[in-house]
Backbone and ligand atoms as CSV (ligand in chain L), in Angstrom:
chain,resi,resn,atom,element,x,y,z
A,1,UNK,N,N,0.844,-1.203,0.000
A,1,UNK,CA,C,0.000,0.000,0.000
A,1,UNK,C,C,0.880,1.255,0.000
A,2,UNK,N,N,1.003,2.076,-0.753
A,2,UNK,CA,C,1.383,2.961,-1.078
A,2,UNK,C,C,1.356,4.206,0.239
A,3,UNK,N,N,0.618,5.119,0.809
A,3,UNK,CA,C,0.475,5.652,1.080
A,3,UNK,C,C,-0.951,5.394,2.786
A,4,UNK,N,N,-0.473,4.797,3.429
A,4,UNK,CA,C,-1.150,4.341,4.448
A,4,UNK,C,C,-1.231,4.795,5.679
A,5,UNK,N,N,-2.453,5.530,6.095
A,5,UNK,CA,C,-2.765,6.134,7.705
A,5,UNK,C,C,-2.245,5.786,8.634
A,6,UNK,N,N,-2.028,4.602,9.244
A,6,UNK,CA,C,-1.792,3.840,10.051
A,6,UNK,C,C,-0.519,3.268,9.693
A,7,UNK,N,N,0.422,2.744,10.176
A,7,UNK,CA,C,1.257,1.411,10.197
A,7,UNK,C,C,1.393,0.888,11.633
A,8,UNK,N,N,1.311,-0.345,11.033
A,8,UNK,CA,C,1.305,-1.909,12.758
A,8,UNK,C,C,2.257,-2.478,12.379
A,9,UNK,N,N,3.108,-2.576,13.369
A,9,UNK,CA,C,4.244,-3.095,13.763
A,9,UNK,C,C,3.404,-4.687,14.148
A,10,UNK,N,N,4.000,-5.543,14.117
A,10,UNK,CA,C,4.329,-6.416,15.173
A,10,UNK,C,C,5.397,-7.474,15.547
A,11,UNK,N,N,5.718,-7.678,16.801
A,11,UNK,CA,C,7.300,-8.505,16.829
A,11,UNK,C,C,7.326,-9.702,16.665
A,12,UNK,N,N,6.096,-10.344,15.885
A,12,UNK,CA,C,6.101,-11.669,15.593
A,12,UNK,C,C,5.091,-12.217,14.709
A,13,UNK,N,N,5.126,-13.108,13.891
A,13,UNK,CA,C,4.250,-13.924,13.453
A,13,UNK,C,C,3.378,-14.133,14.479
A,14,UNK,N,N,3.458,-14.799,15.395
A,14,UNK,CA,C,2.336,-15.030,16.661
A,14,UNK,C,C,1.836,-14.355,17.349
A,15,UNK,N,N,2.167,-13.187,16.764
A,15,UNK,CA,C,1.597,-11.644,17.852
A,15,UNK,C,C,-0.095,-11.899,16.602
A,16,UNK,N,N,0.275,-11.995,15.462
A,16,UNK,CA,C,-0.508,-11.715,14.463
A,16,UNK,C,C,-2.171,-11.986,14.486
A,17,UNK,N,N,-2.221,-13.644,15.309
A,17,UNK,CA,C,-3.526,-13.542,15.639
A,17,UNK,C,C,-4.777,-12.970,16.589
A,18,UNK,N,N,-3.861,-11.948,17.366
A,18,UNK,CA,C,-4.435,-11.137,18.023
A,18,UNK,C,C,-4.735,-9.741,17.403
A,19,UNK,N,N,-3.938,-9.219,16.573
A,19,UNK,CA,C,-3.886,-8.296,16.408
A,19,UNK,C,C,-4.822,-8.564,15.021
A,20,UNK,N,N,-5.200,-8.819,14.211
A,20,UNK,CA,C,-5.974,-9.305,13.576
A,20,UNK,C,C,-7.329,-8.711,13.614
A,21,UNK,N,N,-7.522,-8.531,15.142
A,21,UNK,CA,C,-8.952,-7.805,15.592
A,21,UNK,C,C,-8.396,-6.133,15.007
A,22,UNK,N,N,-7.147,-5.271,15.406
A,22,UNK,CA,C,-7.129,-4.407,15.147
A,22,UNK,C,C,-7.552,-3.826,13.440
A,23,UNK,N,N,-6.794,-5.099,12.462
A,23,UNK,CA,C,-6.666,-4.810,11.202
A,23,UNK,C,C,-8.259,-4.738,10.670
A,24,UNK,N,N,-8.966,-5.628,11.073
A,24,UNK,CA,C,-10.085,-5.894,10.621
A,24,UNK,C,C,-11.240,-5.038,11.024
A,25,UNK,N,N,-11.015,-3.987,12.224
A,25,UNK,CA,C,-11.176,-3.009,12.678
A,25,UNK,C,C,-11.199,-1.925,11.885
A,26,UNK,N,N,-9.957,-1.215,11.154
A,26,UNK,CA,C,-8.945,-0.370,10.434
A,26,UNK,C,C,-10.267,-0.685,9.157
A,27,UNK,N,N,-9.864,-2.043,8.294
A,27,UNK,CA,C,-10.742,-2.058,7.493
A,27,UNK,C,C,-12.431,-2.155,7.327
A,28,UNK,N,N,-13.024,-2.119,8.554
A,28,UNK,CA,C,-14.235,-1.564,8.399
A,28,UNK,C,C,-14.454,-0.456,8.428
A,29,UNK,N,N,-13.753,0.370,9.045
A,29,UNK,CA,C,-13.962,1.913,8.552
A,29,UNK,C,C,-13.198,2.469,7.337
A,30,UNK,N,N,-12.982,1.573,6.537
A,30,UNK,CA,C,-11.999,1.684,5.466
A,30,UNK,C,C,-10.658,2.971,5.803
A,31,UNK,N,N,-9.997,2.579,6.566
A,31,UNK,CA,C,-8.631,2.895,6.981
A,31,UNK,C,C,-7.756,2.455,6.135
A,32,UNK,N,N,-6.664,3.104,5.177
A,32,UNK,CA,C,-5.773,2.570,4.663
A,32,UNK,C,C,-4.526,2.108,5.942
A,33,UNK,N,N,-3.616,1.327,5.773
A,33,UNK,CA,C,-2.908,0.565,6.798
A,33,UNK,C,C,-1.528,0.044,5.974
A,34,UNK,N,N,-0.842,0.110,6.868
A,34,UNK,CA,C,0.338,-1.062,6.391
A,34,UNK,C,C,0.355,-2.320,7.588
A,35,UNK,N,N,0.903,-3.504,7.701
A,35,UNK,CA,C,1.938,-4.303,8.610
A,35,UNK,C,C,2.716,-4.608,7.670
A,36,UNK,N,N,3.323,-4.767,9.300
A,36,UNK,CA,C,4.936,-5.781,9.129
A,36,UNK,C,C,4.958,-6.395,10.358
A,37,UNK,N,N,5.905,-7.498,10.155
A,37,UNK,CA,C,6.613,-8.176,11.176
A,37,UNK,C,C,8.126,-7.299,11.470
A,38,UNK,N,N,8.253,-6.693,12.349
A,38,UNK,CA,C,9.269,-6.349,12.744
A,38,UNK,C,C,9.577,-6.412,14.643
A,39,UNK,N,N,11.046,-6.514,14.901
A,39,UNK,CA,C,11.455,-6.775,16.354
A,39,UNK,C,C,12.314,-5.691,16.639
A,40,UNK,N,N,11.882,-5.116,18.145
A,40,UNK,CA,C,12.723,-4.245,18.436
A,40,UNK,C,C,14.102,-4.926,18.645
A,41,UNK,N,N,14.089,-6.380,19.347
A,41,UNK,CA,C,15.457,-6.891,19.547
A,41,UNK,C,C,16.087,-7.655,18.310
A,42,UNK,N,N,15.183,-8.341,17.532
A,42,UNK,CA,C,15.584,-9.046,16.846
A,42,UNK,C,C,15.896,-8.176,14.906
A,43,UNK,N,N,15.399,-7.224,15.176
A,43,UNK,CA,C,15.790,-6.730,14.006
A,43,UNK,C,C,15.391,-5.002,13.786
A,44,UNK,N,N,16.420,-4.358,14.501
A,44,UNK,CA,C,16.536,-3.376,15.219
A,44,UNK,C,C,16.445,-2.192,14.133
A,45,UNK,N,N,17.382,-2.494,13.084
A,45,UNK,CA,C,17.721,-1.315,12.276
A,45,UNK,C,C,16.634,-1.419,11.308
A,46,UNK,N,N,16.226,-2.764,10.857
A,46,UNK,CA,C,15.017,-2.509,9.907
A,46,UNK,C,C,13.721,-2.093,10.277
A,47,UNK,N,N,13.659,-2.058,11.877
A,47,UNK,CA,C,12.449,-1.341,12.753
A,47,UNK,C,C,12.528,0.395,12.493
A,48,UNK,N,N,14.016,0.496,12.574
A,48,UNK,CA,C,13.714,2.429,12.561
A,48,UNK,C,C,13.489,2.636,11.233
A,49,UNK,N,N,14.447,1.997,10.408
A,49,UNK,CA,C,14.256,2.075,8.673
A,49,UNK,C,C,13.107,2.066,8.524
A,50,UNK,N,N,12.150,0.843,9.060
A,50,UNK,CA,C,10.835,1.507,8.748
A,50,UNK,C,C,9.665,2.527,9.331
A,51,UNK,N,N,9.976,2.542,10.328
A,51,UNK,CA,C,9.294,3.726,10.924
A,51,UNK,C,C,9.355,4.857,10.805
A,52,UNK,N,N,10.308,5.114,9.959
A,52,UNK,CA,C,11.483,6.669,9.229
A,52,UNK,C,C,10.224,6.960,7.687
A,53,UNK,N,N,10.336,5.247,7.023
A,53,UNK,CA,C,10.023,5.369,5.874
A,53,UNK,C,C,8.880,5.364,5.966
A,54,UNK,N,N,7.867,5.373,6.913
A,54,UNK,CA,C,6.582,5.398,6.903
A,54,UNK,C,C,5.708,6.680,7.349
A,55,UNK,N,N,6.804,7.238,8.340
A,55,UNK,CA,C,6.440,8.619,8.564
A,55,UNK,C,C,6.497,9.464,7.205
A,56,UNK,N,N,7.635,8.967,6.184
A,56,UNK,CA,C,7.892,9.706,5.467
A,56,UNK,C,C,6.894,9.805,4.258
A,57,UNK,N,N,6.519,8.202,4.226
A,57,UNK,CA,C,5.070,7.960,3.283
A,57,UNK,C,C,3.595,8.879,3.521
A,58,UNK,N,N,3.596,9.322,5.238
A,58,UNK,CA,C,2.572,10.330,5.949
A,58,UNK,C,C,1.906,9.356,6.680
A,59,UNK,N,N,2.323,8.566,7.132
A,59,UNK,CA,C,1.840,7.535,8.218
A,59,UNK,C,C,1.156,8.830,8.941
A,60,UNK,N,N,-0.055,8.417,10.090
A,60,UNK,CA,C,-0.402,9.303,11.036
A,60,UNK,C,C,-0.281,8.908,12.761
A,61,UNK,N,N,-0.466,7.354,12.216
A,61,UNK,CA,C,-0.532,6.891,13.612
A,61,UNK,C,C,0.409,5.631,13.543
A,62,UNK,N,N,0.649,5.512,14.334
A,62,UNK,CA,C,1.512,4.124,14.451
A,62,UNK,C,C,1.405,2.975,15.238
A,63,UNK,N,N,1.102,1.739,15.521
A,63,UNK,CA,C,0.479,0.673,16.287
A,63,UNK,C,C,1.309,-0.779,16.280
A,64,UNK,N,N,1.944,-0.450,17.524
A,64,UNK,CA,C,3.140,-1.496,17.461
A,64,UNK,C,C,2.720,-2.939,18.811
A,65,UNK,N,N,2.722,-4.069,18.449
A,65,UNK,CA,C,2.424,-5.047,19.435
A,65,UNK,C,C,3.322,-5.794,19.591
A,66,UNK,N,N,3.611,-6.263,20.644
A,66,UNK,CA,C,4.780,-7.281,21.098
A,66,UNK,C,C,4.539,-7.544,22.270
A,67,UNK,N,N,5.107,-8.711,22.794
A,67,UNK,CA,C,4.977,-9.325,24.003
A,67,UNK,C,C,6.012,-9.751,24.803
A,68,UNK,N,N,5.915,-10.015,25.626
A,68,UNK,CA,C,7.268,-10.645,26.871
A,68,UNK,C,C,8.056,-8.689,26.929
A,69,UNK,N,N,8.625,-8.906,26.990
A,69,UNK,CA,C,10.388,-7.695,26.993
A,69,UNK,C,C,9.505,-6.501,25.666
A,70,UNK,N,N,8.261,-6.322,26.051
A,70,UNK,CA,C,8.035,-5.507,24.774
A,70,UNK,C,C,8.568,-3.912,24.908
A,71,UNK,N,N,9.668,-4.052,23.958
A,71,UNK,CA,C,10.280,-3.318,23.860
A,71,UNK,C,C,10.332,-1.882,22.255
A,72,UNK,N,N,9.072,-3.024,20.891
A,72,UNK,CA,C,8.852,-2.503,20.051
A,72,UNK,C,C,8.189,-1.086,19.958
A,73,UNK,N,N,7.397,-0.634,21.080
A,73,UNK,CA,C,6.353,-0.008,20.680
A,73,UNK,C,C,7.269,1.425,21.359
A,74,UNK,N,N,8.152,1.530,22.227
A,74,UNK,CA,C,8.955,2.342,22.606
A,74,UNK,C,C,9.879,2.740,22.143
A,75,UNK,N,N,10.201,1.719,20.973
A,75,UNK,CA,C,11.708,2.032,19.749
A,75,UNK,C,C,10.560,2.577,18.787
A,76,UNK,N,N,9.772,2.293,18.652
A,76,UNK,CA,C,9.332,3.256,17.419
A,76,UNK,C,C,8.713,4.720,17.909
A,77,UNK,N,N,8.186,5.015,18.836
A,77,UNK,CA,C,7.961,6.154,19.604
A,77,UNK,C,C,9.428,7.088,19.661
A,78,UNK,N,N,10.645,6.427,19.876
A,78,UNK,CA,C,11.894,7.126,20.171
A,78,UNK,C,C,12.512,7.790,18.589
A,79,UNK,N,N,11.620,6.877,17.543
A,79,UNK,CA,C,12.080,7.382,16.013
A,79,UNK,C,C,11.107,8.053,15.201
A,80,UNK,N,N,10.090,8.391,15.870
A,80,UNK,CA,C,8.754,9.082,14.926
A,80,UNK,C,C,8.013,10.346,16.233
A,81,UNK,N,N,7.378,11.788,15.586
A,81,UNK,CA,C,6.792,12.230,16.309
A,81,UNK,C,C,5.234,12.236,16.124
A,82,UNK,N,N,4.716,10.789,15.301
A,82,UNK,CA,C,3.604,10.702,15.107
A,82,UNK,C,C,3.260,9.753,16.242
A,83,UNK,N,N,1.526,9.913,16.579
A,83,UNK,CA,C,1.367,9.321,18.173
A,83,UNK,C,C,1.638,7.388,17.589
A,84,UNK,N,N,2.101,6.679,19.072
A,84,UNK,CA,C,2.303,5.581,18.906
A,84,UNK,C,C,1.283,4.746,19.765
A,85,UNK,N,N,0.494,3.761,19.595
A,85,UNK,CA,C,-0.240,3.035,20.015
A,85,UNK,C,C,0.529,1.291,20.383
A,86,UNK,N,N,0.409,1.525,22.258
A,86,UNK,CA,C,1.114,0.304,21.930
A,86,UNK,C,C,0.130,-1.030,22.484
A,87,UNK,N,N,0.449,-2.334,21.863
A,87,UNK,CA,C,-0.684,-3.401,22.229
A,87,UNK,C,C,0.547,-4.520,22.986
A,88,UNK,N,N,0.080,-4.764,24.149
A,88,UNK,CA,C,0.934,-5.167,24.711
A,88,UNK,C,C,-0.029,-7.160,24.351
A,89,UNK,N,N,0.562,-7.349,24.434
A,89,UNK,CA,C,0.254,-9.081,23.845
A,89,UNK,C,C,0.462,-10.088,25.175
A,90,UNK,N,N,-0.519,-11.399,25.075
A,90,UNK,CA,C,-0.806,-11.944,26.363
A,90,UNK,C,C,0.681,-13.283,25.805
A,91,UNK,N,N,1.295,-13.284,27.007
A,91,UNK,CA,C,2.394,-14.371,27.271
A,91,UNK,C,C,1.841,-15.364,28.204
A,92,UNK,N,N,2.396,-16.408,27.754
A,92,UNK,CA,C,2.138,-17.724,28.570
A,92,UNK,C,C,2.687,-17.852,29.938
A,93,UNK,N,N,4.294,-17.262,30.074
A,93,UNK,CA,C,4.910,-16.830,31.390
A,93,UNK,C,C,4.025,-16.194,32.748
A,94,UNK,N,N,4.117,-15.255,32.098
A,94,UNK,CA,C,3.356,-13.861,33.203
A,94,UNK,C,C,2.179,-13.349,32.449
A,95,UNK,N,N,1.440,-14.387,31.765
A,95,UNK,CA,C,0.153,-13.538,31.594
A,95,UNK,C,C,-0.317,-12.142,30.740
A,96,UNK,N,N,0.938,-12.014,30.149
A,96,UNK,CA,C,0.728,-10.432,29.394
A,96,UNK,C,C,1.049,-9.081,30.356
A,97,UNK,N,N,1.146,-9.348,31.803
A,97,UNK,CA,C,1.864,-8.423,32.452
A,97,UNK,C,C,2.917,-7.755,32.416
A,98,UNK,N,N,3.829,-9.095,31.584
A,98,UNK,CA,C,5.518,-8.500,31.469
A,98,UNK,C,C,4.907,-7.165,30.111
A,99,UNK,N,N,4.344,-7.646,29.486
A,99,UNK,CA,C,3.770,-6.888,28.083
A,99,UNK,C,C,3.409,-5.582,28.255
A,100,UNK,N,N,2.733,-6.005,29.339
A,100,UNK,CA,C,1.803,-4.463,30.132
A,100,UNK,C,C,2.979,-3.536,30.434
A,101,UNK,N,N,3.692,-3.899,31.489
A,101,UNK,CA,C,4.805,-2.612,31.790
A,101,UNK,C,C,5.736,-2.426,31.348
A,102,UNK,N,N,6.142,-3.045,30.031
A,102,UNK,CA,C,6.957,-2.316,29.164
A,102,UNK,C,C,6.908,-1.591,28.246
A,103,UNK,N,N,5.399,-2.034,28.183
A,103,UNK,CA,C,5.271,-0.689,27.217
A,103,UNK,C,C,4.727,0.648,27.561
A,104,UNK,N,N,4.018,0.115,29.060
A,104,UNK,CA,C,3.013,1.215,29.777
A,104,UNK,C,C,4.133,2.241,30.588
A,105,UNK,N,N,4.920,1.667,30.664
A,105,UNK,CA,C,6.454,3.195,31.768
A,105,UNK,C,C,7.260,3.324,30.575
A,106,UNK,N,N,6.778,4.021,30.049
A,106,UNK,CA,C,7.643,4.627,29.134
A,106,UNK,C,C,8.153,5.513,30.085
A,107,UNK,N,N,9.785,5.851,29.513
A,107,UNK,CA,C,10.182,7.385,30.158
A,107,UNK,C,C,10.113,8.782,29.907
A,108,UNK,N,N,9.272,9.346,31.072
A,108,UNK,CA,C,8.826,10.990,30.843
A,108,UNK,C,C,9.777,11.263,29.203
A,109,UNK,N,N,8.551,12.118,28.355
A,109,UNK,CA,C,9.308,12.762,27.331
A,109,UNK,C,C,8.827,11.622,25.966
A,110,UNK,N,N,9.032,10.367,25.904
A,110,UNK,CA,C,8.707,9.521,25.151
A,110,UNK,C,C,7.431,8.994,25.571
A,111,UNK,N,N,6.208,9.045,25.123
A,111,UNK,CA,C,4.780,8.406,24.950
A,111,UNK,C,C,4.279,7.747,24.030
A,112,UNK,N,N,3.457,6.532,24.942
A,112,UNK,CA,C,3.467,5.759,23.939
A,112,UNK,C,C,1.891,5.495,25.031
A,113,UNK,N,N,0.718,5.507,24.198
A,113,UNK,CA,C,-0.551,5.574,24.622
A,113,UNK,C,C,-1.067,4.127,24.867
A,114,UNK,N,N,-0.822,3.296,25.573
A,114,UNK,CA,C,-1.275,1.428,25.917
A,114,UNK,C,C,-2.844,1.420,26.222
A,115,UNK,N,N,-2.733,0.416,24.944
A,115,UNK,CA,C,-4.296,-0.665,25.429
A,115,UNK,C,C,-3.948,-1.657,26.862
A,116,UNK,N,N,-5.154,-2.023,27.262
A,116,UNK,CA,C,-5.014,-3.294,27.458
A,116,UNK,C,C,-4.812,-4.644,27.278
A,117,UNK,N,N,-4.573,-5.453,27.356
A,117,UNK,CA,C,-3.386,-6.873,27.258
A,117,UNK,C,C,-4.647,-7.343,26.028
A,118,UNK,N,N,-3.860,-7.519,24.914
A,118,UNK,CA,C,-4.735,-8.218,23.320
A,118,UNK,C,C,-5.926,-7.476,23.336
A,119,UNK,N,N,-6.197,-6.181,23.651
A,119,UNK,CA,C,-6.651,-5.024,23.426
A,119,UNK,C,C,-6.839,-4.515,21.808
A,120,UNK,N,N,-6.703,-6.161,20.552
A,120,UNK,CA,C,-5.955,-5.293,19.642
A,120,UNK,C,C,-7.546,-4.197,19.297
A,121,UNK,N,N,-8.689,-4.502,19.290
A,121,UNK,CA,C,-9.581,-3.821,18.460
A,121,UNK,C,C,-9.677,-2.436,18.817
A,122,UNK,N,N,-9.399,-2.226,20.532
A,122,UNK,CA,C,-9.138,-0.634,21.108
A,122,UNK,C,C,-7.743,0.171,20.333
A,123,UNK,N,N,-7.189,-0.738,19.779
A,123,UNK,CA,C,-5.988,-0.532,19.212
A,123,UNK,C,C,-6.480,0.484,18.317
A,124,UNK,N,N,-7.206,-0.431,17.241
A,124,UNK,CA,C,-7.682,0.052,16.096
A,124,UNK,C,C,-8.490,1.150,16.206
A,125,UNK,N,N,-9.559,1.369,17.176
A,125,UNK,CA,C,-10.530,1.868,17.219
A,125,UNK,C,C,-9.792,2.935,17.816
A,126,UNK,N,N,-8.928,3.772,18.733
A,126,UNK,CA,C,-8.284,4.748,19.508
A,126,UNK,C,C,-7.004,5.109,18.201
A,127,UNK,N,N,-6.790,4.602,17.339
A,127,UNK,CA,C,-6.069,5.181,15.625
A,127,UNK,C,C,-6.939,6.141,15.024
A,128,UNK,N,N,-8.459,5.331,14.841
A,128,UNK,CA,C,-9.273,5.783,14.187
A,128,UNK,C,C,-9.610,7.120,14.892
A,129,UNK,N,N,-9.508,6.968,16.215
A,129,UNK,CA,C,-10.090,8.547,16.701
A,129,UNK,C,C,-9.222,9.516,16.644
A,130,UNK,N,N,-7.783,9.179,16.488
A,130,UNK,CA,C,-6.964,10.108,15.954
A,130,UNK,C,C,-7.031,10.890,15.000
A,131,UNK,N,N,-7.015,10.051,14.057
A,131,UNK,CA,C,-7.495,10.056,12.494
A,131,UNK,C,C,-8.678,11.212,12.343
A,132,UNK,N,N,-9.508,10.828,12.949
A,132,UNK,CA,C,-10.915,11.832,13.159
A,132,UNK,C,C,-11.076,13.103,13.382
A,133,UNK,N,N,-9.559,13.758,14.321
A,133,UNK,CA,C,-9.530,14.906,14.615
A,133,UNK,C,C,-8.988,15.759,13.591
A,134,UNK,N,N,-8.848,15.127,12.276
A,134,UNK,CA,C,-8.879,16.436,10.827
A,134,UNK,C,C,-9.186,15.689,9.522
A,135,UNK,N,N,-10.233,14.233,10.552
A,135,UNK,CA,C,-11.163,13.789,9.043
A,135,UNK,C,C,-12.337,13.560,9.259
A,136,UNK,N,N,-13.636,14.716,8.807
A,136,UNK,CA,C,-15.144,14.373,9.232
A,136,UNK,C,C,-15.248,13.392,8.764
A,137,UNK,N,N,-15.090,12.481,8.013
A,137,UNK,CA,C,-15.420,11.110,7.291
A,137,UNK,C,C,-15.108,10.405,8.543
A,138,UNK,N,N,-13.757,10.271,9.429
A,138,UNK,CA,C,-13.802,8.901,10.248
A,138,UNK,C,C,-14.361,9.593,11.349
A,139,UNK,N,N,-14.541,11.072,11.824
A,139,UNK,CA,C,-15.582,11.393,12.744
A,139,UNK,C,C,-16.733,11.265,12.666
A,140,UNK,N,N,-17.376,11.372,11.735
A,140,UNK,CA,C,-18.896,11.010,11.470
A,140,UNK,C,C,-19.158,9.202,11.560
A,141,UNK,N,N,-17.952,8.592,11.118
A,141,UNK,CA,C,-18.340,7.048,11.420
A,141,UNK,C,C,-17.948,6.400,12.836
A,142,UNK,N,N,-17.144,7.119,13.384
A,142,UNK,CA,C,-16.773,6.900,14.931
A,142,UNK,C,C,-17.996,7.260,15.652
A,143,UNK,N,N,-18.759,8.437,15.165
A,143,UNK,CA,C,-20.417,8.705,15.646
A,143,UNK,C,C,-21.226,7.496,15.529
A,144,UNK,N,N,-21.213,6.899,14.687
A,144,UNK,CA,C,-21.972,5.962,13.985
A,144,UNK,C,C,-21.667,4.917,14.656
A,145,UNK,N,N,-20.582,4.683,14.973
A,145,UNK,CA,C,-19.904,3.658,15.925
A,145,UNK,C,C,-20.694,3.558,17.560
A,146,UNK,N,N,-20.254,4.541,17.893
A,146,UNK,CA,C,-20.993,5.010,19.355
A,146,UNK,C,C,-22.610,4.520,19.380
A,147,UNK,N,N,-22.748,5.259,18.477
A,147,UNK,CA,C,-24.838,4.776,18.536
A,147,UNK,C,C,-24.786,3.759,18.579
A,148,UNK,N,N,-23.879,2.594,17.931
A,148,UNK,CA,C,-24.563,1.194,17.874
A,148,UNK,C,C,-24.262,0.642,19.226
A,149,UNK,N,N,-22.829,1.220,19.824
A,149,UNK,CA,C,-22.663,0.500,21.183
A,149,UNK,C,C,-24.167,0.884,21.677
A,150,UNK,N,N,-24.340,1.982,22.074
A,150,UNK,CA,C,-25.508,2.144,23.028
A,150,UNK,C,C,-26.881,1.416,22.594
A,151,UNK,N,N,-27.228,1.480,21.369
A,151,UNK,CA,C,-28.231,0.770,21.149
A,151,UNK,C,C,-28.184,-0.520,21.626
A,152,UNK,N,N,-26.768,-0.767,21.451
A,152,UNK,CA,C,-26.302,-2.768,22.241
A,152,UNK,C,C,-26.838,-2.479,23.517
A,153,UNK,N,N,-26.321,-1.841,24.220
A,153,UNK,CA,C,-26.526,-1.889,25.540
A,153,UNK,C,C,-27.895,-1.732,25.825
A,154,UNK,N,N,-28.915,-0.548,25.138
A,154,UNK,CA,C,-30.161,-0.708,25.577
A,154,UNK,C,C,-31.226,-1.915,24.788
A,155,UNK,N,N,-30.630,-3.039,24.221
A,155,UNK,CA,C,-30.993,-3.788,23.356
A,155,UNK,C,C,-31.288,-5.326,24.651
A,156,UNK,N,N,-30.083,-4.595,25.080
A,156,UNK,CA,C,-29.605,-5.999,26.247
A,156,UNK,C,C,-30.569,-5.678,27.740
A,157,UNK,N,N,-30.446,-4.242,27.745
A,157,UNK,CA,C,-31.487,-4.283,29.281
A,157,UNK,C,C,-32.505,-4.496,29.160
A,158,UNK,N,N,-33.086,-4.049,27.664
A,158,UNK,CA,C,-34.559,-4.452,27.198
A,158,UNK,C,C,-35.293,-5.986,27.394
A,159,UNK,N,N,-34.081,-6.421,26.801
A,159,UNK,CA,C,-34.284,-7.875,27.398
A,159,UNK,C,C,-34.376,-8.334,28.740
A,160,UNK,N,N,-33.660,-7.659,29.471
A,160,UNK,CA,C,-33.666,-8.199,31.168
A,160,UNK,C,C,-34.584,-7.835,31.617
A,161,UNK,N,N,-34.975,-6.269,30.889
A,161,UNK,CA,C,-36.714,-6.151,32.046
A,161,UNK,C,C,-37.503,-6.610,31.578
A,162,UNK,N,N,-37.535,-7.541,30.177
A,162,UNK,CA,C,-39.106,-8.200,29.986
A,162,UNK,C,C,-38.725,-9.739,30.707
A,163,UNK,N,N,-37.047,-10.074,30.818
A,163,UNK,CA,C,-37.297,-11.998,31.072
A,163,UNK,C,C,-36.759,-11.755,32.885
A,164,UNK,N,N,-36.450,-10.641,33.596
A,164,UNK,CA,C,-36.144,-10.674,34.893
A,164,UNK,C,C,-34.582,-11.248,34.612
A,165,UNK,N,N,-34.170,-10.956,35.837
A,165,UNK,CA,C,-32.633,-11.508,35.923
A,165,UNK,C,C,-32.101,-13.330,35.906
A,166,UNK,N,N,-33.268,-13.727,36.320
A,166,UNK,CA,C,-33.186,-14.902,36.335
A,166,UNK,C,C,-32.952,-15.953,35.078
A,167,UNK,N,N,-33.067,-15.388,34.228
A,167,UNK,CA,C,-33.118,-15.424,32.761
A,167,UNK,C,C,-31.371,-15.766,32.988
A,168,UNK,N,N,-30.617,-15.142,33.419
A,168,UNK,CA,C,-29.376,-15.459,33.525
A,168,UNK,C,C,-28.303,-16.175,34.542
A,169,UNK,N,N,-29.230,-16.471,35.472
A,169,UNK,CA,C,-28.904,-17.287,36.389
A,169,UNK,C,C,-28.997,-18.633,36.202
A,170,UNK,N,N,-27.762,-19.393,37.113
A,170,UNK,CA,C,-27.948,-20.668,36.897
A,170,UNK,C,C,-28.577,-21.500,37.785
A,171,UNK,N,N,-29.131,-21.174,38.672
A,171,UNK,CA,C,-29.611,-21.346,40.180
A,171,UNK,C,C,-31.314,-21.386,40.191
L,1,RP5,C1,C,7.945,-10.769,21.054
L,1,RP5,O1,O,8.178,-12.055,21.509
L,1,RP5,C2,C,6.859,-10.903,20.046
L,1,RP5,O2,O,6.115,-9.716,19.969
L,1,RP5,C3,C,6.030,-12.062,20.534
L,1,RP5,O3,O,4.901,-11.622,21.273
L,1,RP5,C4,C,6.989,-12.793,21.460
L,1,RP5,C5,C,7.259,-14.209,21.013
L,1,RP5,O4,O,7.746,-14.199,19.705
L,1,RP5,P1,P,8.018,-15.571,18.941
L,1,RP5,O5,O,9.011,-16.335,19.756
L,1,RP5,O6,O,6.690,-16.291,18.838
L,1,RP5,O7,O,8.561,-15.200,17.584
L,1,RP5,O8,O,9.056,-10.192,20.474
C-alpha cells in the first residue's frame, strides 16, 4: 500500500492472531494501513528504517504489538513524532503483564498511549479517533460507531426487564 494512515508493527508472526482484531477493525472503517513483522530486539535497524520510511510515506498513527520484553512499541515512539499506540500481547509466562509494563512506563518525554493486554480492536478503534480529529469522514463514522454501542446496551437491558434476571442465572 502505497500511502497508508496507520502502520502496525508487530514482533512476531504469533503476535498476528491477536492483532488481527485491530486490522479488521482499520478495514471496516476503510482505513488505509500497512503491517509488518518487525522486532525491536531481533531486528533493530530494519524497525527504525521503517518507521522513518513510513512517517515519510505520511503515516499518522503508528500501532506497534509485542509481548514478553516488549520493547517494540517504545523504539518506534523514540524514532517518529507521530502518536504511537502500543498493544501489549498476552504471554504464557506472566500472563501479558511482562507486556503491560513495558510498554506502559515509558520514560517521561517519550509516549506511547497502551491498550489493554490483546486489546488489539481498542488498538484500532483509539487510531481511528486520531485520524478523526482532521477527518469528518472517520468522525462522522466513529459517531456511527458510538450509537450502535448504546443501542447494544439498551438492546440488552430491554431484554432483562421483559425476562427478569433470572433469565441469567444458573440457580
Ligand atoms: C515478542 O516475543 C513478540 O512480539 C512475541 O509476542 C513474542 C514471542 O515471539 P516468537 O518467539 O513467537 O517469535 O518479540
Amino acid at each position: 500500500m502505497n500511502n497508508p494512515a496507520v502502520a502496525i508493527l508487530i514482533g512476531s508472526d504469533s503476535d498476528l492472531e491477536v492483532v488481527c482484531d485491530a486490522l479488521v477493525t482499520l478495514e471496516e472503517f476503510s482505513v488505509s494501513y500497512d503491517v509488518c513483522v518487525l522486532s525491536a530486539h531481533r531486528s533493530p535497524q530494519h524497525t527504525v528504517a521503517y518507521v522513518k520510511t513510513m512517517e515519510k510515506k505520511g503515516v499518522q498513527v503508528f500501532i506497534a504489538a509485542a509481548g514478553g520484553a516488549a520493547h517494540l512499541p517504545g523504539i518506534v515512539a523514540a524514532h517518529t513524532v507521530r502518536p504511537v499506540i502500543g498493544l501489549p500481547i498476552l504471554t504464557k509466562a506472566l500472563g501479558g503483564v511482562d507486556s503491560l509494563y513495558s510498554i506502559v512506563q515509558m520514560p517521561s518525554g517519550v509516549p506511547v498511549a497502551t491498550v489493554g493486554i490483546n486489546a488489539a480492536k481498542n488498538a484500532g478503534l483509539l487510531a481511528i479517533q486520531i485520524l478523526a480529529l482532521s477527518d469528518r469522514n472517520f468522525e462522522a463514522k466513529m459517531r456511527l460507531y458510538k450509537r450502535k454501542l448504546t443501542k447494544g446496551v439498551q438492546e440488552k437491558n430491554a431484554v432483562l426487564q421483559k425476562s427478569g434476571w433470572r433469565k441469567y442465572s444458573n440457580t
